[in-house]
C-alpha positions in Angstrom: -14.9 7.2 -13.2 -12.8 4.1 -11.5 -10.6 4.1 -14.4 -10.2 8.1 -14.3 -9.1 7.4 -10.6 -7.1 4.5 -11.0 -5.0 6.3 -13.6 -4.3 9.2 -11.1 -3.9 6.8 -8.4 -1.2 5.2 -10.8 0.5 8.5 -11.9 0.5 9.5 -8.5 2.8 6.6 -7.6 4.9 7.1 -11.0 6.2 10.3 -9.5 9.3 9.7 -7.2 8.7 12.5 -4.7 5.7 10.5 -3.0 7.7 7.4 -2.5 9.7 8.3 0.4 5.9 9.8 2.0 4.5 6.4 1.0 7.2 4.6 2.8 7.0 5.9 5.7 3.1 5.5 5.9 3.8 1.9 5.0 6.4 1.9 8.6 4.0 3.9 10.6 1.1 1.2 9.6 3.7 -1.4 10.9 4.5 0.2 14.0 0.5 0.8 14.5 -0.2 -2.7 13.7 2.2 -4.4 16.2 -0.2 -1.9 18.8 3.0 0.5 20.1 6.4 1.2 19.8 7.0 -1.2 23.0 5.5 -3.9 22.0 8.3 -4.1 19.4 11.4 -6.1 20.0 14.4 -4.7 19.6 15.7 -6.0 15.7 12.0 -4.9 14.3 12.7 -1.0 16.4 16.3 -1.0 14.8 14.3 -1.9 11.4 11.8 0.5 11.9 14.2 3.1 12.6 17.1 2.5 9.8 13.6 3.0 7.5 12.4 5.7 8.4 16.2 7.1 8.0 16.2 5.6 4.4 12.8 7.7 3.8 14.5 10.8 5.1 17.6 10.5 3.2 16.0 9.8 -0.2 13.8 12.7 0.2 16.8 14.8 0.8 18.0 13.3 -2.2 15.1 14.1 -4.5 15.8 17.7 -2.9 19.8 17.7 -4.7 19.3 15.4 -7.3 15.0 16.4 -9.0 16.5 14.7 -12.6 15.9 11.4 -10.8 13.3 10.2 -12.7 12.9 6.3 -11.6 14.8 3.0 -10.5 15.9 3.1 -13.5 17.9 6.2 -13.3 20.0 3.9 -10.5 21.7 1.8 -12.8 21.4 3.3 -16.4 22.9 6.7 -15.3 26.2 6.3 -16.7 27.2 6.8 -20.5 24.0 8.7 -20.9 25.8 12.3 -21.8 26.0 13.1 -18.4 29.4 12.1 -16.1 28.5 13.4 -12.6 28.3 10.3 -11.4 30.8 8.4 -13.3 34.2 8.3 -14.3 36.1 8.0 -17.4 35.8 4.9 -17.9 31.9 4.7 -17.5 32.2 3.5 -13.6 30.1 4.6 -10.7 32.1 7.0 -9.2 31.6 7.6 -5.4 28.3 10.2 -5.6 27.3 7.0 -8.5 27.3 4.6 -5.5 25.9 7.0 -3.0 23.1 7.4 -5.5 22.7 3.4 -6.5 
């Protein structure tokens, strides 16, 4: 049974769509930890702040972009058939670095 779960657990994780959701669990278990959003000092509320963005924006970017399969779609997405991000000459172009 704990293998049977661990599996899901683990396939769970494997799908990109719950990795902006488990990121920003991860910075609302920081903000809880520190006790309130007060007790914070400034840097860790700019921190908190330009992550929780981050989570947003990816998630928007799973919404244009559902190919995206893994990190490894970040750098190995050029020369693969598809140019959308690239140029000719196999460069990111700029929707390349906005995806990298």
């Amino acid at each position: 049974m704990l293998v049977g779960l661990t599996s899901q657990f683990s396939a769970l994780l494997s799908w990109s769509p719950t990795w902006p959701f488990l990121s920003l669990g991860i910075w609302s278990c920081f903000v809880l930890k520190a006790g309130s959003w007060e007790r914070l000092g400034r840097h860790q509320r700019r921190n908190v702040l330009l992550g929780v963005l981050a989570c947003l924006l990816f998630a928007c970017f799973l919404r244009m972009d559902p190919s995206f399969r893994g990190w490894g779609d970040v750098y190995y997405f050029c020369g693969t058939g598809s140019i959308r991000y690239c140029t000719c000459g196999y460069k990111w172009n700029m929707l390349g670095w906005l995806k990298g």
